[in-house]
C-alpha positions as CSV (number, residue, x, y, z in Angstrom):
1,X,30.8,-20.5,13.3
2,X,31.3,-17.6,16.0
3,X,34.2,-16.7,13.4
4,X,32.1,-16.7,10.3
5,X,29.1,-15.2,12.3
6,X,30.5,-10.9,10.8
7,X,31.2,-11.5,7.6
8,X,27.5,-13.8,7.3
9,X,26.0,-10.6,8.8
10,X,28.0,-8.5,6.5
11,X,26.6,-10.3,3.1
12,X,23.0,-10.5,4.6
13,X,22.7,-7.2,5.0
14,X,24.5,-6.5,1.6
15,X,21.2,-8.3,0.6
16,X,19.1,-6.2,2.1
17,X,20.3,-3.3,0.8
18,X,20.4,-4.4,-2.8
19,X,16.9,-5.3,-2.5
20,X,15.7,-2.0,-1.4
21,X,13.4,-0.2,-3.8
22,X,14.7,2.8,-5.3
23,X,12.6,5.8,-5.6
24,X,11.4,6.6,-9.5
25,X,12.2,10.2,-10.8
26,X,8.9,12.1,-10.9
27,X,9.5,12.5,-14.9
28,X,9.9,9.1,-15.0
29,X,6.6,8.3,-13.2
30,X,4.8,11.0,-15.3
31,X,6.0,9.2,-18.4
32,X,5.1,6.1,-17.4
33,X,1.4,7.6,-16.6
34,X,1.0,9.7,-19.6
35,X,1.8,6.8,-22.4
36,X,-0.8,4.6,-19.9
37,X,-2.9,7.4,-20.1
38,X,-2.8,7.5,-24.3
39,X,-3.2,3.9,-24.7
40,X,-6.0,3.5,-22.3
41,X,-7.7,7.1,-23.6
42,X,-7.9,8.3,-20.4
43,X,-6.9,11.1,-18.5
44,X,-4.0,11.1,-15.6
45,X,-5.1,11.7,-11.8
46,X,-1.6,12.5,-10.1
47,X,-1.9,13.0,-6.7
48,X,1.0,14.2,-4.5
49,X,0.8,13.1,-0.7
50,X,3.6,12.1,2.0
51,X,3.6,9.1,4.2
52,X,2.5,11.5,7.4
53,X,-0.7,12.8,5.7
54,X,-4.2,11.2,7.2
55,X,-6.0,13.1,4.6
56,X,-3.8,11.8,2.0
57,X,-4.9,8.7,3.3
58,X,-8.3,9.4,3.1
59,X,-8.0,10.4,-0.4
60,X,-6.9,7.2,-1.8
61,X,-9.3,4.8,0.2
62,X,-12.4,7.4,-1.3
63,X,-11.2,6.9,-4.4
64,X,-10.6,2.9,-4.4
65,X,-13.9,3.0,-2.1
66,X,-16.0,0.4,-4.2
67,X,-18.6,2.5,-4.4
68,X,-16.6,4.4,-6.9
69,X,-13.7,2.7,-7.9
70,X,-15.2,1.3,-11.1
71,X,-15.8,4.9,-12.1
72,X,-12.3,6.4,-11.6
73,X,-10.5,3.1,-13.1
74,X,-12.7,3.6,-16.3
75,X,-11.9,7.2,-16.7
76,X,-8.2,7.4,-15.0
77,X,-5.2,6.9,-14.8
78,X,-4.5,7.2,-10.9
79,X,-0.7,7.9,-9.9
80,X,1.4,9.2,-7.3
81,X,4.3,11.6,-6.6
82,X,5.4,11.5,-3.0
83,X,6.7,14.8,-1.8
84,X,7.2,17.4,1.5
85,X,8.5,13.7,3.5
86,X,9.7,14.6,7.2
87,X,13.2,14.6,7.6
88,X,14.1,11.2,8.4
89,X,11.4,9.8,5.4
90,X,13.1,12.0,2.6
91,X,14.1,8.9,0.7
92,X,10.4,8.1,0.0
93,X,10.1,11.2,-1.7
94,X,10.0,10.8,-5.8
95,X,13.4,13.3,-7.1
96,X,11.7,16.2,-8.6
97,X,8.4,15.8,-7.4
98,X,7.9,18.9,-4.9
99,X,9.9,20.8,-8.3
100,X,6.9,19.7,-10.1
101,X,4.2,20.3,-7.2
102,X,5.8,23.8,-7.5
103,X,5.6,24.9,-10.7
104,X,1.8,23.9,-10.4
105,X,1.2,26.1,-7.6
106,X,0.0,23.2,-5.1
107,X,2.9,23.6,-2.2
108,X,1.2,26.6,0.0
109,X,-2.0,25.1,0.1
110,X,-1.2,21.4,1.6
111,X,-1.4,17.9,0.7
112,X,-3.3,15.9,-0.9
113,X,-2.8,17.9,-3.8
114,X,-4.3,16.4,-7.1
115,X,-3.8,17.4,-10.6
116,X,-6.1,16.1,-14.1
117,X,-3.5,15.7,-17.0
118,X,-3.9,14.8,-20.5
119,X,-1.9,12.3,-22.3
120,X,0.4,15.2,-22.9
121,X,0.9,16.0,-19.9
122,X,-1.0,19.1,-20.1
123,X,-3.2,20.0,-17.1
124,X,-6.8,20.2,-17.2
125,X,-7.8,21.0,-13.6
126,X,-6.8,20.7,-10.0
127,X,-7.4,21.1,-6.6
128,X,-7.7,24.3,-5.7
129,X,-11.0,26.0,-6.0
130,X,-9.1,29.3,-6.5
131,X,-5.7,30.0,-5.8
132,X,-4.5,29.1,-2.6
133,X,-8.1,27.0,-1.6
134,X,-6.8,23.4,-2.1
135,X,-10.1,21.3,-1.4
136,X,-7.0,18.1,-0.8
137,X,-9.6,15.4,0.0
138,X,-12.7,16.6,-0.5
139,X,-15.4,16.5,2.2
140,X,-17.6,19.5,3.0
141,X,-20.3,19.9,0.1
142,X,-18.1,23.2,-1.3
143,X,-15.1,20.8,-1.9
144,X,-17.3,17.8,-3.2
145,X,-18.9,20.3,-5.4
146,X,-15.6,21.4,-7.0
147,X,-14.5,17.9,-7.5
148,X,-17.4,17.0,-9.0
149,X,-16.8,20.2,-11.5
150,X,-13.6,18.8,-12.0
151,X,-14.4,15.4,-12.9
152,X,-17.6,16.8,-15.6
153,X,-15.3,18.8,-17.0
154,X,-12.3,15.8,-17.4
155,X,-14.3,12.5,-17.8
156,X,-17.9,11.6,-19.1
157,X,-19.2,11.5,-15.4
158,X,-22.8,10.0,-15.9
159,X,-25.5,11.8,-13.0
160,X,-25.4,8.4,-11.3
161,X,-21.4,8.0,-11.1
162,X,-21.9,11.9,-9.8
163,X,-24.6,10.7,-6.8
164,X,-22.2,7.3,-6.1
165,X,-19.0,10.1,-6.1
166,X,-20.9,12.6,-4.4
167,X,-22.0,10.5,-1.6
168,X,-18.7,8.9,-0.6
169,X,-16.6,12.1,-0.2
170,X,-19.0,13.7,1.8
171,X,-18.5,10.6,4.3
172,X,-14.8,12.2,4.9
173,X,-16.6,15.4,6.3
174,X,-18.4,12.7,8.7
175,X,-14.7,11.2,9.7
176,X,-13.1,14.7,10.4
């Protein structure tokens, strides 16, 4: 057995390594988003965050809060680019992802970063309240009161989706 014992290590981890999940393209997850986003009649909420970011973090649990998760799954299609990884985490980023965070102007001002798509792809809105003042997760009443712009002008946000919304990102100003 103490002879075998190498080449057993050899083929497990062989295993391993074929198992490990590979990384989509950001097009490809874009794709994949925008043709949900068409058959569903919704619109796409891409949000780009990195493993290190708390208020990336933060983002996702207001959003799946159940408080309001019923409005954004009726209204949204939610998805995720991972980009601006630390050096030894660059494999979790999605290829051509910071390229795409880039050319929508969301690098400078931090992560999370969030963009509204169409079904085409075409944005509708984002995070920054102008440019350079990326509200990321929102939590002061200025940043709630942009999203909440956001989401009137990209969904049919009723004034009691707006209150449940409202009151659960203004918690994260709370948890600072």
């Amino acid at each position: 057995m103490k002879k075998h014992f190498p080449l057993l290590l050899i083929f497990i981890m062989a295993g391993l390594i074929s198992f490990a999940q590979e990384v989509s393209p950001a097009d490809e997850v874009l794709k994949a988003a925008c043709q949900q986003s068409a058959r569903e009649k919704k619109n796409v909420f891409l949000i780009f965050h990195a493993s290190w970011c708390g208020w990336c973090r933060k983002m996702d649990s207001s959003i799946h809060d159940a408080s309001v998760k019923n409005y954004f799954d009726k209204n949204f299609v939610i998805t995720h680019l991972t980009v601006l990884e630390s050096a030894n985490k660059k494999q979790l980023e999605n290829p051509g992802g910071e390229a795409f965070l880039n050319k929508h102007a969301g690098k400078e001002p931090g992560l999370p970063f969030w963009i509204i798509l169409d079904a085409n792809g075409n944005k509708l809105a984002d995070s920054q309240m102008n440019p350079g003042g990326n509200v990321g997760c929102p939590a002061t009443k200025e940043e709630v009161a942009h999203l909440l712009a956001v989401l009137e002008k990209t969904s049919g946000i009723t004034d009691k989706e707006k209150l449940a919304v409202e009151t659960r990102f203004r918690q994260n100003e709370i948890h600072r």
